[in-house]
SEKE-444540 format. One record per residue (C-alpha): residue in three letters; x, y, z. Coordinates in steps of 0.02 Angstrom, whole numbers, padded with zeros to 5 digits, always signed. Layout:
SEKE-444540
<r><aa>ALA</aa><px>X</px><py>Y</py><pz>Z</pz></r>
...
This chain:
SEKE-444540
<r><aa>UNK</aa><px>-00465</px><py>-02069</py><pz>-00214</pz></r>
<r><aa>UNK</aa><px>-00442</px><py>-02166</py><pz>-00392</pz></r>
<r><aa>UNK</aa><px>-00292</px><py>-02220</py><pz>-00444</pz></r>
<r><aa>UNK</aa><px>-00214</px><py>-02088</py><pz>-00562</pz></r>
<r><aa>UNK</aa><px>-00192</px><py>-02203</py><pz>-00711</pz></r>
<r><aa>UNK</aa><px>-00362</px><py>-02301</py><pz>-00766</pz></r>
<r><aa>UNK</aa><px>-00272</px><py>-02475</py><pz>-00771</pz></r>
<r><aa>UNK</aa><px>-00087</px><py>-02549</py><pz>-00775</pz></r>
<r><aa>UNK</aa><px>-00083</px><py>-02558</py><pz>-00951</pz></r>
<r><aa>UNK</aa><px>-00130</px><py>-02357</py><pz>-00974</pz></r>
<r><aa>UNK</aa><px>+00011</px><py>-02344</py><pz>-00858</pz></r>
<r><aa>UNK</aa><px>+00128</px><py>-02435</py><pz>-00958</pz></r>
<r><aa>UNK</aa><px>+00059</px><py>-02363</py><pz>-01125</pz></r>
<r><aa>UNK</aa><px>+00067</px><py>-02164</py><pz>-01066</pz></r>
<r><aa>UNK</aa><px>+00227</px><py>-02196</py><pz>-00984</pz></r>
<r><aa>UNK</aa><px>+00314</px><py>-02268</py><pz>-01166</pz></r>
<r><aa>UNK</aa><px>+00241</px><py>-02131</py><pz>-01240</pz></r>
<r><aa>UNK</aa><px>+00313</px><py>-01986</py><pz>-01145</pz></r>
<r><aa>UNK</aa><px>+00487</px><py>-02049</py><pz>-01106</pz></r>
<r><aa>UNK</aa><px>+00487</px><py>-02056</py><pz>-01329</pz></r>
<r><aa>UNK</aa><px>+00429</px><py>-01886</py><pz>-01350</pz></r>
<r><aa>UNK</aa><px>+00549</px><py>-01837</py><pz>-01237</pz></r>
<r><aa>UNK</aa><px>+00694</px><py>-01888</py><pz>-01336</pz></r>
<r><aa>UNK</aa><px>+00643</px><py>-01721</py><pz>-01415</pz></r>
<r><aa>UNK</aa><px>+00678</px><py>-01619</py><pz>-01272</pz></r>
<r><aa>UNK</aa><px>+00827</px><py>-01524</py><pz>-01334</pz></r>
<r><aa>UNK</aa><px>+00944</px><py>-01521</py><pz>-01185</pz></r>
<r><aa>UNK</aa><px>+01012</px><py>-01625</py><pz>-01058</pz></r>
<r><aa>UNK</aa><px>+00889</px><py>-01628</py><pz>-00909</pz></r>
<r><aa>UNK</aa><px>+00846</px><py>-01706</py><pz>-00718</pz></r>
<r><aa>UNK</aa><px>+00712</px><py>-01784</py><pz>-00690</pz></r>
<r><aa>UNK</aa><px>+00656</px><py>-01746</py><pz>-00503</pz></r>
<r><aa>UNK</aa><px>+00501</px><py>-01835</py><pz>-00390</pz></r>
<r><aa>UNK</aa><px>+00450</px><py>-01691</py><pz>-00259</pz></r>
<r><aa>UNK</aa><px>+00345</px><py>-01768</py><pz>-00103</pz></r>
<r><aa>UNK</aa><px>+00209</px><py>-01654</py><pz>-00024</pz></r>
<r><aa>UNK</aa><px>+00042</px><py>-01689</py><pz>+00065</pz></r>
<r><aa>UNK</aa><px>-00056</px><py>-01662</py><pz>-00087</pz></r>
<r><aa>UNK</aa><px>+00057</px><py>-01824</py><pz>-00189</pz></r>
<r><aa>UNK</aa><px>+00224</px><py>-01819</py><pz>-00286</pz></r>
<r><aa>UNK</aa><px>+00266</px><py>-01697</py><pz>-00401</pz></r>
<r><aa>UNK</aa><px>+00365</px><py>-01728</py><pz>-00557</pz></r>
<r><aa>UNK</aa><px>+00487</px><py>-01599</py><pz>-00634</pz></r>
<r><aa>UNK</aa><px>+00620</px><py>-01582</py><pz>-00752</pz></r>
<r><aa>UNK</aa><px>+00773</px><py>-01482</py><pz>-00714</pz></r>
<r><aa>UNK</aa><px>+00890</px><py>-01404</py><pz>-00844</pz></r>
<r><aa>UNK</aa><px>+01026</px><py>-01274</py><pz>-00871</pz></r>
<r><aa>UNK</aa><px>+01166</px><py>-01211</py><pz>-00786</pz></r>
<r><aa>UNK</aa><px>+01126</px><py>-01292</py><pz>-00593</pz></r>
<r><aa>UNK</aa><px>+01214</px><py>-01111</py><pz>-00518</pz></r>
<r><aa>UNK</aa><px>+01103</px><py>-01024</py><pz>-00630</pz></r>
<r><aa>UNK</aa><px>+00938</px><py>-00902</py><pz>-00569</pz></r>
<r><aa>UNK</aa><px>+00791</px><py>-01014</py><pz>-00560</pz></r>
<r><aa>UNK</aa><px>+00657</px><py>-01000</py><pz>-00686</pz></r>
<r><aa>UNK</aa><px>+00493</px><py>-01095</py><pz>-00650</pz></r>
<r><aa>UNK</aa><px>+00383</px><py>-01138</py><pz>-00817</pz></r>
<r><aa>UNK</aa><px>+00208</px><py>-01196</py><pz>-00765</pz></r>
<r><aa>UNK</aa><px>+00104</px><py>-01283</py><pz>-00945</pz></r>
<r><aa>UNK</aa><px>-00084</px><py>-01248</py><pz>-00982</pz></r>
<r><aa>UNK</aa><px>-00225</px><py>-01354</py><pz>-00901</pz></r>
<r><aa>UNK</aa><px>-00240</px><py>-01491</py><pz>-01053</pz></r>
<r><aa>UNK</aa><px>-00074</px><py>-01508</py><pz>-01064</pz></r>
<r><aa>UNK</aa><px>+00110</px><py>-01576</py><pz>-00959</pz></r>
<r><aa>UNK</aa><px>+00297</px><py>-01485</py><pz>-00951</pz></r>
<r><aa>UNK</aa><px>+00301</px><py>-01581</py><pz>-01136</pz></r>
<r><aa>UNK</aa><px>+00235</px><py>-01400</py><pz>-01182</pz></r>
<r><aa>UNK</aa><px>+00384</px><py>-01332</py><pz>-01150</pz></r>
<r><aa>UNK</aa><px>+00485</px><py>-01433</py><pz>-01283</pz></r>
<r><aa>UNK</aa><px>+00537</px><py>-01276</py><pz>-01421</pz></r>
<r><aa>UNK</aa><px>+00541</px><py>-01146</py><pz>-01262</pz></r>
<r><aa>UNK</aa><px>+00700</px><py>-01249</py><pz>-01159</pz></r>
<r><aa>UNK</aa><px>+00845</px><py>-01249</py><pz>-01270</pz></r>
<r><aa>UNK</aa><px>+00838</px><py>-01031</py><pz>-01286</pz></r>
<r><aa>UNK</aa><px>+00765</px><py>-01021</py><pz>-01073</pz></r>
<r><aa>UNK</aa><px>+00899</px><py>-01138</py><pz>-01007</pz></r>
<r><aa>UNK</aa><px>+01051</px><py>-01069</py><pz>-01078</pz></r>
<r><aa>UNK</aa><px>+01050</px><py>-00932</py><pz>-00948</pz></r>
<r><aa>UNK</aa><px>+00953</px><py>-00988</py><pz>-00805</pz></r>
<r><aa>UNK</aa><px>+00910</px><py>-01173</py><pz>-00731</pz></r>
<r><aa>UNK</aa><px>+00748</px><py>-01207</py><pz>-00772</pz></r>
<r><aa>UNK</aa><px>+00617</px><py>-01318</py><pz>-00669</pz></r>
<r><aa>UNK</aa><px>+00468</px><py>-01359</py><pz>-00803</pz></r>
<r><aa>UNK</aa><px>+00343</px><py>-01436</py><pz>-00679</pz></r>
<r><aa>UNK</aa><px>+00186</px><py>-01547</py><pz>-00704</pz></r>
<r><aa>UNK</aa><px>+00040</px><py>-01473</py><pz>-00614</pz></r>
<r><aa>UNK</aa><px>-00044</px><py>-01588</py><pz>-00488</pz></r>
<r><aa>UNK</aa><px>-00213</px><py>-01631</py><pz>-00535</pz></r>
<r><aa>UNK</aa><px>-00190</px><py>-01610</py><pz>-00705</pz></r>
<r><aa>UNK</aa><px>-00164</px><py>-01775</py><pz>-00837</pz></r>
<r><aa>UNK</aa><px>+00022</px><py>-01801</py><pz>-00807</pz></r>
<r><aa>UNK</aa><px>+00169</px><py>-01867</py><pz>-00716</pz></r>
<r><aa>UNK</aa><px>+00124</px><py>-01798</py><pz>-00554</pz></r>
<r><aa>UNK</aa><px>+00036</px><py>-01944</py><pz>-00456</pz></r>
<r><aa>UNK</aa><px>-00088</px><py>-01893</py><pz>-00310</pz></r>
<r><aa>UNK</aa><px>-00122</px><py>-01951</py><pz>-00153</pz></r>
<r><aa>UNK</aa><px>-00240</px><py>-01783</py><pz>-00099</pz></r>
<r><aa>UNK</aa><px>-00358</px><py>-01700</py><pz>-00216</pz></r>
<r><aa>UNK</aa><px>-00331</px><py>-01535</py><pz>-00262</pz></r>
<r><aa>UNK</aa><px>-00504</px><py>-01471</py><pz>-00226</pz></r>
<r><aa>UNK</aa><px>-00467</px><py>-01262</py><pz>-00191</pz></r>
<r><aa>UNK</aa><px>-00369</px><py>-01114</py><pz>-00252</pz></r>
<r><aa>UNK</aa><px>-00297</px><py>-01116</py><pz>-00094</pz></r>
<r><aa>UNK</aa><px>-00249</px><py>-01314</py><pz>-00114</pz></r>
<r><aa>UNK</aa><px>-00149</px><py>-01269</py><pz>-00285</pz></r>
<r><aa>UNK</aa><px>-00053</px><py>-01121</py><pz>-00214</pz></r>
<r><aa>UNK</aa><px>-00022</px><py>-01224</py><pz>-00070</pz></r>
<r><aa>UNK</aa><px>+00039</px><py>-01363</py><pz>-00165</pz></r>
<r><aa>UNK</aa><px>+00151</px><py>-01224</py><pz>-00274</pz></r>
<r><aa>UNK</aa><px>+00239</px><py>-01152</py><pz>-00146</pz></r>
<r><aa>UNK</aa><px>+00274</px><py>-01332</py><pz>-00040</pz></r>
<r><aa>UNK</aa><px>+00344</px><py>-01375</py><pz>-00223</pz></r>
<r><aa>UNK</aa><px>+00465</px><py>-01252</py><pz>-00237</pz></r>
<r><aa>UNK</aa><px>+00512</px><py>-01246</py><pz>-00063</pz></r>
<r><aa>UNK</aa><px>+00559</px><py>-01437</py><pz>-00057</pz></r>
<r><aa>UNK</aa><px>+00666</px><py>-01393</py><pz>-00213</pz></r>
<r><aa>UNK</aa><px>+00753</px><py>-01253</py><pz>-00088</pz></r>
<r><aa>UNK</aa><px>+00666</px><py>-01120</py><pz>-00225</pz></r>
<r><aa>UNK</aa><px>+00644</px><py>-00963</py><pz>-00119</pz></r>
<r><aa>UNK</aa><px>+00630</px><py>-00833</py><pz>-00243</pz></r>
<r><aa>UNK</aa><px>+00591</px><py>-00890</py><pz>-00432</pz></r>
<r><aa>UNK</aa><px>+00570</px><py>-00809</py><pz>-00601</pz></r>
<r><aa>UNK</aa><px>+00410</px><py>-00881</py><pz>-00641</pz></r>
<r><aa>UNK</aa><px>+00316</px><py>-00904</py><pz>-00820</pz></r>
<r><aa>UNK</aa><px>+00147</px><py>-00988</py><pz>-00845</pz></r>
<r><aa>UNK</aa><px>+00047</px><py>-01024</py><pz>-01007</pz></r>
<r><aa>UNK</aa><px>-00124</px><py>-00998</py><pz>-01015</pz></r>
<r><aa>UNK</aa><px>-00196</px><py>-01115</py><pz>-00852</pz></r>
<r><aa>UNK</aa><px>-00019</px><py>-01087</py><pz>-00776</pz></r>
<r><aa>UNK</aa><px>-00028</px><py>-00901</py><pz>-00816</pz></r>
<r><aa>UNK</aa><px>-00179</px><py>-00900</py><pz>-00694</pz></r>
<r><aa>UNK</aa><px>-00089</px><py>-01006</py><pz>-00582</pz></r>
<r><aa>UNK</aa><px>+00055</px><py>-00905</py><pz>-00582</pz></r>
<r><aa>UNK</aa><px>-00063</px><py>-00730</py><pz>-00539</pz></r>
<r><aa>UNK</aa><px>-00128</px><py>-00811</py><pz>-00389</pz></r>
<r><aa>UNK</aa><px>+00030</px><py>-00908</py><pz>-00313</pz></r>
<r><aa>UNK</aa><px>+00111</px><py>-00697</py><pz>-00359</pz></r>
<r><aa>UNK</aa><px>-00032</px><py>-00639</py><pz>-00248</pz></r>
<r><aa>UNK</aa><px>-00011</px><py>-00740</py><pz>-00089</pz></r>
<r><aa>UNK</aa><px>+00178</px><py>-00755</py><pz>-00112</pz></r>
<r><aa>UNK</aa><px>+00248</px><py>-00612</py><pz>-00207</pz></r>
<r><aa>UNK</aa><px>+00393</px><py>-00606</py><pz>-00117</pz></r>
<r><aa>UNK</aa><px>+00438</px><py>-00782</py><pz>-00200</pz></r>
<r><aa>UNK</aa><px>+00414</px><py>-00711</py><pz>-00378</pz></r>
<r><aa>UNK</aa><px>+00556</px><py>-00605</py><pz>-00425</pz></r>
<r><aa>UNK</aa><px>+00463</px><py>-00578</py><pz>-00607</pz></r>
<r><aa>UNK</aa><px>+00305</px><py>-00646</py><pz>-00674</pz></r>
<r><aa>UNK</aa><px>+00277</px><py>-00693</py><pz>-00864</pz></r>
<r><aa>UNK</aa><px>+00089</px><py>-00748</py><pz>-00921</pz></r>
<r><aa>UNK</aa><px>+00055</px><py>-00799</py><pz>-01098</pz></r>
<r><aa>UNK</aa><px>-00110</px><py>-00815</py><pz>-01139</pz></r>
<r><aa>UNK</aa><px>-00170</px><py>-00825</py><pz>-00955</pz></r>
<r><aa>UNK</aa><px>-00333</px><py>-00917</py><pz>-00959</pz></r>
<r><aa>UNK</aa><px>-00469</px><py>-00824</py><pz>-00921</pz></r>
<r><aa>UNK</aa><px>-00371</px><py>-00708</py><pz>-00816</pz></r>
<r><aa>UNK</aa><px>-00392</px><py>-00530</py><pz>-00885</pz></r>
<r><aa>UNK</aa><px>-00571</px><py>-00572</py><pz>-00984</pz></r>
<r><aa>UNK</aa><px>-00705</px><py>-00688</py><pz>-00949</pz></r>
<r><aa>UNK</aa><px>-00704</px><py>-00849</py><pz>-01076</pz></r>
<r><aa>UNK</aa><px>-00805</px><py>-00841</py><pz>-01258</pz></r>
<r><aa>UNK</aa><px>-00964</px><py>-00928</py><pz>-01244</pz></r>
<r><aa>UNK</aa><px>-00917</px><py>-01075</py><pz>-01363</pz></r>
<r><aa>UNK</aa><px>-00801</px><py>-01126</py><pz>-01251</pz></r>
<r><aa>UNK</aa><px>-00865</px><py>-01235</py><pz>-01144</pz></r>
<r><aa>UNK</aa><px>-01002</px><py>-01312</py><pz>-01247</pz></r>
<r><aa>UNK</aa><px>-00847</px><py>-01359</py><pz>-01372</pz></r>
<r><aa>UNK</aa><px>-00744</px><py>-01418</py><pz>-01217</pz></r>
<r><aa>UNK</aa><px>-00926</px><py>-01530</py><pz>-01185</pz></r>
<r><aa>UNK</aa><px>-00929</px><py>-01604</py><pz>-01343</pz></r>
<r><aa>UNK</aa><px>-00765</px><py>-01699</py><pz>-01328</pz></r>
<r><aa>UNK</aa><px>-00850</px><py>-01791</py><pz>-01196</pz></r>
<r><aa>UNK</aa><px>-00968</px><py>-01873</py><pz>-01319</pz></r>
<r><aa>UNK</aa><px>-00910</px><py>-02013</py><pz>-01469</pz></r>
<r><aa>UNK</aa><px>-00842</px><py>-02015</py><pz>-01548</pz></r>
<r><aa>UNK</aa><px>-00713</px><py>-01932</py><pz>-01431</pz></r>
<r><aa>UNK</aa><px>-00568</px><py>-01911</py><pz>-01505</pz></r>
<r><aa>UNK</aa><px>-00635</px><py>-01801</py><pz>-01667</pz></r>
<r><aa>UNK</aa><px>-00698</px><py>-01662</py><pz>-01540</pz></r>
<r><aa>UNK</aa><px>-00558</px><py>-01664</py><pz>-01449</pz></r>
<r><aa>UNK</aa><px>-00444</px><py>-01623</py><pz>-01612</pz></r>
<r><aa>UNK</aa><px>-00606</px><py>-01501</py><pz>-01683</pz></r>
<r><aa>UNK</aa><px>-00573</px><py>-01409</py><pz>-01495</pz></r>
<r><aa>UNK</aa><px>-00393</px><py>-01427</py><pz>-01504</pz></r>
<r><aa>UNK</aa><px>-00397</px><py>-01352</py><pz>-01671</pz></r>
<r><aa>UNK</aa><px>-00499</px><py>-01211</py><pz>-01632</pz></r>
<r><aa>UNK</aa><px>-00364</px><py>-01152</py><pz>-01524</pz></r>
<r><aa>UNK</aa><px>-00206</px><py>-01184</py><pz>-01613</pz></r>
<r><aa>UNK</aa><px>-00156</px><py>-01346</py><pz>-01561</pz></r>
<r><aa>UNK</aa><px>-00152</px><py>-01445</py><pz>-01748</pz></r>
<r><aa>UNK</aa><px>-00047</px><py>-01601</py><pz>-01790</pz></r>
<r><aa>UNK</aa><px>+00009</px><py>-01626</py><pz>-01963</pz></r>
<r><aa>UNK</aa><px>+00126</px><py>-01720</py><pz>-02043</pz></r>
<r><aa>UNK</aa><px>+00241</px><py>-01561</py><pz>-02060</pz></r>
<r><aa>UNK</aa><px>+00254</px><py>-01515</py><pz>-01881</pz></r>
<r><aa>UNK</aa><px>+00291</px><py>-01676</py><pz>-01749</pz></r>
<r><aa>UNK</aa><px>+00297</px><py>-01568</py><pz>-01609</pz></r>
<r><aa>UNK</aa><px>+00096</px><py>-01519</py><pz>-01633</pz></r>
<r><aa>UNK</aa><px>+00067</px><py>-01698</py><pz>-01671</pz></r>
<r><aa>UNK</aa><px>+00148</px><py>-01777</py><pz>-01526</pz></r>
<r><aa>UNK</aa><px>+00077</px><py>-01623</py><pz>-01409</pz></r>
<r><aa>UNK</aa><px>-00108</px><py>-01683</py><pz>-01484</pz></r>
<r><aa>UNK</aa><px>-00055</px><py>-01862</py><pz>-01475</pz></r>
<r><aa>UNK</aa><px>+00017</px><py>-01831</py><pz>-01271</pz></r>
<r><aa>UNK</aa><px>-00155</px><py>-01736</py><pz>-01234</pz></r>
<r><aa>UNK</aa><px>-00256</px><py>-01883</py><pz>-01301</pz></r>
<r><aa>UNK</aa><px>-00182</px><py>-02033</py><pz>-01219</pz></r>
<r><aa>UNK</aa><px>-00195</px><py>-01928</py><pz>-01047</pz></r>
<r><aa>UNK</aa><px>-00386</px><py>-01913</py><pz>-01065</pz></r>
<r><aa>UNK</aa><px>-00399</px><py>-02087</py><pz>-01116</pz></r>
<r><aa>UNK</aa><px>-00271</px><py>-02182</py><pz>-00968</pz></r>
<r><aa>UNK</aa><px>-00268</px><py>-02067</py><pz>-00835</pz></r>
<r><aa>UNK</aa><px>-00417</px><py>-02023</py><pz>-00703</pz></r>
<r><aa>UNK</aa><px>-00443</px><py>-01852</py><pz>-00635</pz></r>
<r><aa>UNK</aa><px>-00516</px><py>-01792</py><pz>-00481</pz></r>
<r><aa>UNK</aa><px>-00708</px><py>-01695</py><pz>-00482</pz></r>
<r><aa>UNK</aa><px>-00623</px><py>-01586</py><pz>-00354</pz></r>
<r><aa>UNK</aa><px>-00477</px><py>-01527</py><pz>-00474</pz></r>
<r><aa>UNK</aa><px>-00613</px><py>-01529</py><pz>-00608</pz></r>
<r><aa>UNK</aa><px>-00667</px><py>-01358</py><pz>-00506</pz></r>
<r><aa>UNK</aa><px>-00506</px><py>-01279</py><pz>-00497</pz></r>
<r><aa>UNK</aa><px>-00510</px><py>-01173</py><pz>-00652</pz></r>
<r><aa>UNK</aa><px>-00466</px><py>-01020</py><pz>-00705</pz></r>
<r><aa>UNK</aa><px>-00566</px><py>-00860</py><pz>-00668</pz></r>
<r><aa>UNK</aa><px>-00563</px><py>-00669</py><pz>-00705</pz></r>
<r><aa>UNK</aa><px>-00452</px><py>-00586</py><pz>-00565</pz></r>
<r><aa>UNK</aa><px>-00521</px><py>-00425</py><pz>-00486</pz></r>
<r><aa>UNK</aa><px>-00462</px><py>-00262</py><pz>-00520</pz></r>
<r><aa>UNK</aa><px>-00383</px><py>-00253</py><pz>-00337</pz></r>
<r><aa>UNK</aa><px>-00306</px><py>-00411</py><pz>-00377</pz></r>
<r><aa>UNK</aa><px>-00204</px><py>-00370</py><pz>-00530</pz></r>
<r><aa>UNK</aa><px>-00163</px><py>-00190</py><pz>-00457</pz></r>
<r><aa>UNK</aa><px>-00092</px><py>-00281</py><pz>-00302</pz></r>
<r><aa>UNK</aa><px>+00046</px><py>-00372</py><pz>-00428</pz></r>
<r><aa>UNK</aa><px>+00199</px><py>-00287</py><pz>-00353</pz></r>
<r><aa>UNK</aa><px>+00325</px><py>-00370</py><pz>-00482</pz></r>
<r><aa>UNK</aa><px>+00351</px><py>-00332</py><pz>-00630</pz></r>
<r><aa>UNK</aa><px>+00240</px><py>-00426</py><pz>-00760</pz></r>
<r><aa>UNK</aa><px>+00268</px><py>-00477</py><pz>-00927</pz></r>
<r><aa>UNK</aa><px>+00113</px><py>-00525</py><pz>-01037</pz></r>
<r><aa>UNK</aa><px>+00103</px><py>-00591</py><pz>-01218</pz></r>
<r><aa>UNK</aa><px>-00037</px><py>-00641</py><pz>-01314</pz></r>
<r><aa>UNK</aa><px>-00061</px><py>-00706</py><pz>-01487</pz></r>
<r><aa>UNK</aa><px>-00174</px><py>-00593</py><pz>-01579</pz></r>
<r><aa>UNK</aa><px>-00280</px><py>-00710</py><pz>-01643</pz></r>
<r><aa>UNK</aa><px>-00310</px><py>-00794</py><pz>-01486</pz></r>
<r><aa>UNK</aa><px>-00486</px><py>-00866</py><pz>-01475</pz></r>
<r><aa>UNK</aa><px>-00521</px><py>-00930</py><pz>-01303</pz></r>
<r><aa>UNK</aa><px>-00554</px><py>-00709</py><pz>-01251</pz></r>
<r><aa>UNK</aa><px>-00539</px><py>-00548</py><pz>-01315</pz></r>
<r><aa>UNK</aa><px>-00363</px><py>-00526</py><pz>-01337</pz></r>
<r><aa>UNK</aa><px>-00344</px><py>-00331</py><pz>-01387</pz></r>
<r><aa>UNK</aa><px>-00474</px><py>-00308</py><pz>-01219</pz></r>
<r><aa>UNK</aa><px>-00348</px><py>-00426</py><pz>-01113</pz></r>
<r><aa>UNK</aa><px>-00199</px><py>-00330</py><pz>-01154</pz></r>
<r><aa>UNK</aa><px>-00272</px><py>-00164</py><pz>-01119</pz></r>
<r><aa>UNK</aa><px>-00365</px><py>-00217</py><pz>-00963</pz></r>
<r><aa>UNK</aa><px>-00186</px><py>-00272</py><pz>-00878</pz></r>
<r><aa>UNK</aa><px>-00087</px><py>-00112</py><pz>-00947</pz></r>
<r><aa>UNK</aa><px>-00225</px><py>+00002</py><pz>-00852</pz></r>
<r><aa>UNK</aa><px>-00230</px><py>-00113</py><pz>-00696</pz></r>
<r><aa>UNK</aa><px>-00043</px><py>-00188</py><pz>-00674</pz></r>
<r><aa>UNK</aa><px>+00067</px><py>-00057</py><pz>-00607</pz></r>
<r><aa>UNK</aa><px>+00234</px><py>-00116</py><pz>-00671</pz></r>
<r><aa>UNK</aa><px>+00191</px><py>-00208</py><pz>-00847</pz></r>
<r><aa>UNK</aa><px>+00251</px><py>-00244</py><pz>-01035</pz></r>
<r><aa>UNK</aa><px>+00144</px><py>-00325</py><pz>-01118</pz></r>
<r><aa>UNK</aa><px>+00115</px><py>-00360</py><pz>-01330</pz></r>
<r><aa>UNK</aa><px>+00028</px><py>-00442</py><pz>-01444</pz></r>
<r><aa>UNK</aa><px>+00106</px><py>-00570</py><pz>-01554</pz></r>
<r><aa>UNK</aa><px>+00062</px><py>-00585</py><pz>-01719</pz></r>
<r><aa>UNK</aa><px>+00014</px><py>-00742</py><pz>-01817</pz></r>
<r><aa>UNK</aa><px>-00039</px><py>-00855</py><pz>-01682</pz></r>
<r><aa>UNK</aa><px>-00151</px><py>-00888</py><pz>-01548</pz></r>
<r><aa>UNK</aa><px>-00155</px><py>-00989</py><pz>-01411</pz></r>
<r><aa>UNK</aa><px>-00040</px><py>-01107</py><pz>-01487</pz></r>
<r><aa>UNK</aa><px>+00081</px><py>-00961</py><pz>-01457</pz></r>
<r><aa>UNK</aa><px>+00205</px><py>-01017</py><pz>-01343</pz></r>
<r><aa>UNK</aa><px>+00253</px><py>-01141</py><pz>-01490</pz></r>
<r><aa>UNK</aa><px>+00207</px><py>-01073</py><pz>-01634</pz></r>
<r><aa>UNK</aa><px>+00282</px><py>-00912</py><pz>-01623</pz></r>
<r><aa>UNK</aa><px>+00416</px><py>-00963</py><pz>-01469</pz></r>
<r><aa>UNK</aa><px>+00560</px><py>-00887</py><pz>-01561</pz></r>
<r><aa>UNK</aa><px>+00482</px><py>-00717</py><pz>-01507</pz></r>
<r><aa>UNK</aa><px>+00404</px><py>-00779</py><pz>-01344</pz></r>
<r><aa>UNK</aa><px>+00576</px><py>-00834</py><pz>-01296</pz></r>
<r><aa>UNK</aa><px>+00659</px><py>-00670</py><pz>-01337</pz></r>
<r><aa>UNK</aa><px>+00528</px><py>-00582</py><pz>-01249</pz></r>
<r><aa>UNK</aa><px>+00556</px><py>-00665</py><pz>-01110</pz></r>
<r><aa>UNK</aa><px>+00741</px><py>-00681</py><pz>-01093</pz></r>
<r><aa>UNK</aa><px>+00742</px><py>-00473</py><pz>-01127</pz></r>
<r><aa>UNK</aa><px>+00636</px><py>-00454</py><pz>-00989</pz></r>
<r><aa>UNK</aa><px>+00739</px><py>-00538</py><pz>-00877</pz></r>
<r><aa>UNK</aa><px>+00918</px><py>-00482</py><pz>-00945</pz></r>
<r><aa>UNK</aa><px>+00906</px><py>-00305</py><pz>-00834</pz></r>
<r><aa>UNK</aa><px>+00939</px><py>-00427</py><pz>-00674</pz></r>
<r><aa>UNK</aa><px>+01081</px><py>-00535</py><pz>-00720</pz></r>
């Protein structure tokens, strides 16, 4: 397969770029290389190391950068492993494409058990929401509770502009569709929040320096069957911004409260699917409620 990064020089000039936005990242962290069959897997590790393990998996566009506002509030109480997806336009280099749903959940699980993760808290934006149903489905003893915010295409089929907006950034000039689409769903840079900008900026330079596979191209996210989501033995936490775009997100919500038997699940206002950012100071309490009843 290609090399992951285009040339040496969009090696060296992604890599500069992510180690300085992650002078950001709030808390001291580890940075850990996890082999498997399908490449190595980068993830950073924070919080107390004795703490219960919480597993944050990004959206599809995206890297663990996401997670930047989320860590300081998630890794007070537990140790947090923010993970790069394989296949996706990160820090995780490949040696075998991810071609299946079966390949990705495969991958998952081999991830977490090189880390010695048996049994996880789990939370997965949009991409990783979807990520995190399926991996809950084949493994759910390994998911002690599962969070999904804005789960792509999970509970309700994608709007129709979707992809034709998601087609346009592959024309020129490229990097004005890419902010139009990026805009469209929440993700804005200005000059008054860095965070957005840099989160744009990271998105960017991965399209532009770093290859990805036709095979993981077809691993995306899909409406999971009614038997599916009633099979979710754990409980579930879902949060969506009401204004998401990307779906219906009133028809989302009440889809999973009729189908998932052991659910909580909101709508939060003023955002969409820039939620876990934009509004992360309730995502974050959200979350850490939900888990509190175990500790």
């Amino acid at each position: 397969m290609k090399s992951h990064f285009k040339t040496p020089e969009s090696e060296r000039a992604y890599t500069v770029f992510i180690q300085e936005a992650m002078e950001a990242w709030p808390v001291p962290y580890d940075e850990i290389e996890v082999a498997s069959r399908f490449g190595t897997t980068h993830v950073v590790a924070c919080g107390p190391k004795e703490a219960p393990p919480l597993v944050l998996l990004h959206g599809f566009f995206t890297t663990l950068f996401l997670w930047t506002p989320n860590i300081a509030d998630l890794s007070k109480s537990y140790r947090v492993y923010a993970i790069d997806i394989m296949g996706n336009r990160n820090r995780s280099i490949p040696s075998e494409a991810i071609g299946t749903e079966d390949d990705i959940i495969e991958w998952l699980g081999g991830t977490l058990t090189e880390m010695g993760l048996e049994s996880v808290y789990l939370a997965g934006m949009s991409f990783g929401g979807w990520l995190g149903i399926k991996f809950a489905l084949v493994e759910p003893d390994r998911v002690r509770k599962l969070v999904l915010i804005s789960p792509a295409a999970s509970l309700q089929p994608l709007v129709k502009q979707f992809m034709p907006r998601t087609m346009l950034t592959m024309l020129p000039p490229k990097r004005y569709w890419f902010s139009k689409l990026m805009g469209w769903m929440g993700v804005r840079g200005s000059v008054d929040s860095e965070f957005s900008q840099q989160l744009l900026d990271l998105m960017w330079l991965g399209a532009e320096h770093i290859n990805m596979s036709a095979e993981a191209m077809r691993v995306m996210p899909t409406v999971i069957s009614d038997t599916q989501l009633g099979a979710l033995s754990m409980p579930v936490l879902l949060l969506i911004g009401e204004n998401e775009v990307i779906y219906d997100p009133q028809k989302a919500l009440a889809r999973a409260q009729q189908l998932i038997p052991d659910i909580k699940g909101e709508l939060v206002p003023q955002c969409g699917h820039d939620i876990s950012f934009n509004q992360h100071r309730i995502v974050d309490e959200r979350i850490l409620t939900f888990f509190a009843t175990d500790l």
